[in-house]
N, C-alpha and C positions, 0 to 999 in steps of 0.2 A: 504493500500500500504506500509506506514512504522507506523509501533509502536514499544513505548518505554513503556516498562512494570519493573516500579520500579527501574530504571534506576538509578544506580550514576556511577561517577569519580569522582577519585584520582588524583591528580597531586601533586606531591614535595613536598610527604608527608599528603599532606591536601587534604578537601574532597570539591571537587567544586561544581560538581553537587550531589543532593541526593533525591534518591524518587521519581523521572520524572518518570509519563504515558502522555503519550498522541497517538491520533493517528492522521494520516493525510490520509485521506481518497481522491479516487479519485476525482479530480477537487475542491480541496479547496482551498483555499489563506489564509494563513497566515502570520503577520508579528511577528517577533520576539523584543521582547525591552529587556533594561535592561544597567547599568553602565560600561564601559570598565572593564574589568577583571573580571564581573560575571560570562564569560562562555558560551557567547554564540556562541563562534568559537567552542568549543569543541565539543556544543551542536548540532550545524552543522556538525561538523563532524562525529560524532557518527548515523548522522543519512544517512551517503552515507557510513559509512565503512571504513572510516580512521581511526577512532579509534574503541576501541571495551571498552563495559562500564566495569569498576572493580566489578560491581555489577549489578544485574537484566539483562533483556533480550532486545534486538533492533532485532527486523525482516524487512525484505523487500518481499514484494509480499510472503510474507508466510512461508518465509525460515528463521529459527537466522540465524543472521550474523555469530556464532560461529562457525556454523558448514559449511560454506560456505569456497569450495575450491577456489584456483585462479583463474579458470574457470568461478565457480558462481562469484567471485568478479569482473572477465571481464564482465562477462554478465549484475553482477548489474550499472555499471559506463556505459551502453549503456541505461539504462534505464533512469538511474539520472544524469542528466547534472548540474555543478557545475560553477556557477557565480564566483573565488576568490576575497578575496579583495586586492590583488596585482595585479591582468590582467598581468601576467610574460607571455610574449610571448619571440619566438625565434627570433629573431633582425635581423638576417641574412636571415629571409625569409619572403616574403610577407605576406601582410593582410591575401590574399585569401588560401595562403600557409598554415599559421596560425589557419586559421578555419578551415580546411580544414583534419590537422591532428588528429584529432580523426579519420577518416576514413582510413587513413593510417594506425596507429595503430590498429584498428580494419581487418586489411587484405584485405581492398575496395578499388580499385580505384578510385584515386579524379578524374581522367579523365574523367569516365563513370558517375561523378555523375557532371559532368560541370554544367549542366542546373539547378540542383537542388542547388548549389553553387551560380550560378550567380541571382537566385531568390531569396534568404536567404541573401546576401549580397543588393540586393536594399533593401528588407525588414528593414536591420536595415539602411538602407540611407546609404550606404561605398563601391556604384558600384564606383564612380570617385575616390576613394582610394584603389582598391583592387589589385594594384600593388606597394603600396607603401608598405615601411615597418616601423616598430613598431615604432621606436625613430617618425619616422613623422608626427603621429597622436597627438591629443591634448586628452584631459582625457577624454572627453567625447566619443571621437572615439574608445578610447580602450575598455569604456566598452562596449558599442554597438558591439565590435569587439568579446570580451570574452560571450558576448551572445551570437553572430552566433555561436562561438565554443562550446560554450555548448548546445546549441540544434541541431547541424548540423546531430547528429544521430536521431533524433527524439523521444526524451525522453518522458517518463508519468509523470516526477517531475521536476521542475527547483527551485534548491535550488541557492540561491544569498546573499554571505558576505560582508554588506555594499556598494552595486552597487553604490551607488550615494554619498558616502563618500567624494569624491574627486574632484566634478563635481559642474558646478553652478544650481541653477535653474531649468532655461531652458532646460540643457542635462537633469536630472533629471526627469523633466517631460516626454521629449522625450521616455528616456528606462523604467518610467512606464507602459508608454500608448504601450509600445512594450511586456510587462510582462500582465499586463490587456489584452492583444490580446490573449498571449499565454494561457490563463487562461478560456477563452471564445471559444478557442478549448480544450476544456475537461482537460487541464496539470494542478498538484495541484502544487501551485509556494511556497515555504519559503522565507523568503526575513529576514535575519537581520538586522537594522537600526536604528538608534539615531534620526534619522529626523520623529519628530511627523506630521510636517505639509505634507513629502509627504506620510504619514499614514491616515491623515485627507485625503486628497485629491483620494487615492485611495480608501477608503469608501464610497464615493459617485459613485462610479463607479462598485463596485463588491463589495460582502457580503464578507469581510474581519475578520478573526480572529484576535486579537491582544493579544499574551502570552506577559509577563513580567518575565525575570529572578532576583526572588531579595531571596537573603540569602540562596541559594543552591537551592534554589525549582523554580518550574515553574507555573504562577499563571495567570489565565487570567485577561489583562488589566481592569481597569474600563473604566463609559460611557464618563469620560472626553477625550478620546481619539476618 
């Protein structure tokens, strides 16, 4: 679905990442590790098409990203829905509003897809909040929030930048066990995160991969994880 073939970036002058393959094949899970500023925003990014590598090849569903017009880039972002790790929603519009617009963007009526909306919103527990808006929610509501939004088109990959960074515990657990669902219908999830222990915990639950970013390369975790 996506691969990185030899893969680096460049950033301000220096070489961040270098020499990444990997693939992510349909229905995998993987988590991503590694030290703040190793790279693993970029790493995410490079792999939905925000950035493009200074070196070697990134495909999706069989196309370079290089060579992919605006069109393809519409089409790939219906396919890969993207967790940030800010959840930057539009303040002036509802939850439901919120999630809702990717399909707007996309040229669909959120009207026509009411039912599909109000069933994706109890999914992630934020039917009794789905007329409030953004400032009202607490952290853990907005990520559960920026999930509905990134799957409300019905993607094959959910990539996710530190989802539970900012959350306690409990939320934590909560949008696992919503990512573990998603993962259990067939979607291959990435997930970046510093928290070993909700890395431990979704290992017992799904065959999880665990990559390590450390000195530019990409290195699979050892079994202490």
């Amino acid at each position: 679905m996506i691969e990185l073939d030899d893969v680096s970036y460049n950033y301000g002058g220096g070489e961040l990442l270098s020499g990444i393959s990997l693939t992510l094949p349909p229905g995998s899970f993987h988590f991503l590790t590694g030290p703040s500023g190793a790279g693993k925003t970029t790493f995410l990014k490079l792999c939905y098409g925000d950035l493009l590598p200074t070196g070697g090849r990134v495909s999706a569903f069989g196309k370079d990203m290089r060579d992919m017009d605006r069109d393809d880039i519409a089409r790939l972002r219906r396919r890969v829905g993207v967790v940030h790790q800010d959840c930057a929603f539009l303040d002036h519009l509802s939850v439901e509003d919120n999630v809702a617009l990717p399909l707007t963007v996309s040229g669909r009526d959120p009207q026509g897809e009411e039912a599909n909306l109000n069933e994706l919103l109890a999914w992630v527990g934020l039917s009794a909040q789905a007329r409030s808006f953004p400032p009202e929610l607490s952290g853990g509501e907005r990520q559960r929030a920026a999930l509905a939004r990134a799957v409300i088109m019905a993607p094959e990959i959910i990539i996710a930048d530190e989802p539970t960074g900012n959350i306690d515990w409990e939320m934590s657990l909560r949008l696992l066990t919503l990512l573990v669902e998603l993962n259990r219908m067939g979607k291959t999830i990435l997930i970046a995160t510093h928290d070993l222990n909700l890395i431990r915990t979704a290992k017992q639950q799904v065959q999880a991969r665990v990559l390590r970013i450390r000195n530019r390369d990409l290195q699979l975790a050892g079994a202490d994880l």
